[in-house]
N, C-alpha and C positions, 0 to 999 in steps of 0.2 A: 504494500500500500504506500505510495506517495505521500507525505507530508503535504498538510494545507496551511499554507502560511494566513493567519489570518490578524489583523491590527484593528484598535478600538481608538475611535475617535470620537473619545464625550468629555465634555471641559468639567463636569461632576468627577472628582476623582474616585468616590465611594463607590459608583456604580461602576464604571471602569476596572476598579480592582476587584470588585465581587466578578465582573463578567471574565474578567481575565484567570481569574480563578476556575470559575466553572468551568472554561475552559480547558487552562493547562494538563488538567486527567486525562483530556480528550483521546482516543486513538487517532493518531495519523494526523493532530492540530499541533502545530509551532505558533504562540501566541510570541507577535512582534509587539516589543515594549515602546515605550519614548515617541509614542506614535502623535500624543501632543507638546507643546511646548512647555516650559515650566513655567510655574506659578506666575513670578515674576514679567515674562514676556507678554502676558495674557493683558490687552489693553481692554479697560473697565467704562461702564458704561456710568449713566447717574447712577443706578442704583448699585452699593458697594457687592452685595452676592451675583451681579449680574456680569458674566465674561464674557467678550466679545475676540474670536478669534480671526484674524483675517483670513480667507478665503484661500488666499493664496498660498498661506505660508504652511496649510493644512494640506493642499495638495502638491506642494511641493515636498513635504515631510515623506507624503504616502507615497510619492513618486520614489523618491529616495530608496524607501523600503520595498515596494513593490509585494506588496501583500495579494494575495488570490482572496482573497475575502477583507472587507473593512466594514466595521458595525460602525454607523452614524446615527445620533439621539439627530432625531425628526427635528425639534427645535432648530436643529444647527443648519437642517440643508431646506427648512425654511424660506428662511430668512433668503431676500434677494430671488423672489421669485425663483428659489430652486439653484441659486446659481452655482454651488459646493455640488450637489448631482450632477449638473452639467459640465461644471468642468472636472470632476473626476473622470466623466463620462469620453469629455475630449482627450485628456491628457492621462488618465492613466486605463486608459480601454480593456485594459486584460486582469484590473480589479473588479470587484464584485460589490457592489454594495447592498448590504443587509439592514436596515432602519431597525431601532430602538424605538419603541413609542411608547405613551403612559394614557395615561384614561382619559386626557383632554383633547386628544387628538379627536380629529373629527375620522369618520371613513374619506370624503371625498379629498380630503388632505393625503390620504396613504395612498386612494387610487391616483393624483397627480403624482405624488412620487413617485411612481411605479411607470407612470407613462415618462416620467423623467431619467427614466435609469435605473433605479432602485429594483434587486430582484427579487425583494420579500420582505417584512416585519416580522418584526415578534415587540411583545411587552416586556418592559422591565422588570418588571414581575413573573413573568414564565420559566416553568422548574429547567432547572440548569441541563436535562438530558434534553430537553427543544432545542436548545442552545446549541449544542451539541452534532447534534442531527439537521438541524438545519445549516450548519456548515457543509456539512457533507453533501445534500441535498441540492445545495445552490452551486457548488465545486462541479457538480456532476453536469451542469447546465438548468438544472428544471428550479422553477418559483417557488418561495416559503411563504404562503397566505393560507388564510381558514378557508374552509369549503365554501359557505356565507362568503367570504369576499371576494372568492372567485365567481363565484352567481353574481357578483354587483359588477364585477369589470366583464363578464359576459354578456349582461344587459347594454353596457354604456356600448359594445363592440357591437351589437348587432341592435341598436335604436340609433 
């Protein structure tokens, strides 16, 4: 079995380390570290718990590393009309990206990520062998969604 290289880019470091955790048991997963910047680099918004990491220097980190899978918290490829999906999308094409979501996300917010590049979600909150198996899953080529949201981007493709 080939190694799946996979790197996590969420500027929460608590969930970061629990997912990098869940990971590291993995069979056949190399979790790549340093995949964000530190503390310090991180330019802050008004609000002090609030980071804002530039776009650029996010995909240029993952280019560096060249990860087969990168987990992005929703929030982050957001922001800019999607623009952190897109340019992963152009510049590092032979990553995968897997979105992070929490309960605030809307659905039609995951189906545009999804039409932006993104090859599946999971919640922050889902048991660590999803996690898991959805590495594998998305490596192999095929999508990580619920049955229910593949019925919703089925609708949107043939309406």
């Amino acid at each position: 079995m080939q190694m799946v290289t996979v790197a996590i880019a969420d500027t929460d470091p608590g969930r970061r380390i629990k997912l990098e955790q869940y990971l590291q048991g993995g069979p056949g997963i190399k979790v790549l570290a340093n995949i964000m910047p530190a503390k310090n680099d991180i330019k802050h918004q008004l609000e002090p718990d609030t980071a804002v990491i530039p776009i650029d220097d996010v995909v240029a980190r993952i280019s560096q590393l060249k990860p087969r899978i990168v987990f992005v918290n929703l929030d982050q490829s957001i922001g800019g009309n999607f623009a952190l999906l897109e340019a992963l999308h152009r510049e590092c094409p032979e990553t995968l990206v897997l979105l992070l979501t929490d309960k605030s996300v809307r659905e039609e917010q995951i189906i545009q990520a999804l039409a932006n590049g993104a090859r599946g979600y999971l919640s922050h909150e889902a048991d660590p062998f999803y996690f898991l198996k959805a590495v594998h899953v998305v490596d192999r080529g095929e999508i990580w969604v619920t049955r229910k949201m593949l019925g919703k981007i089925m609708d949107k493709v043939l309406h």
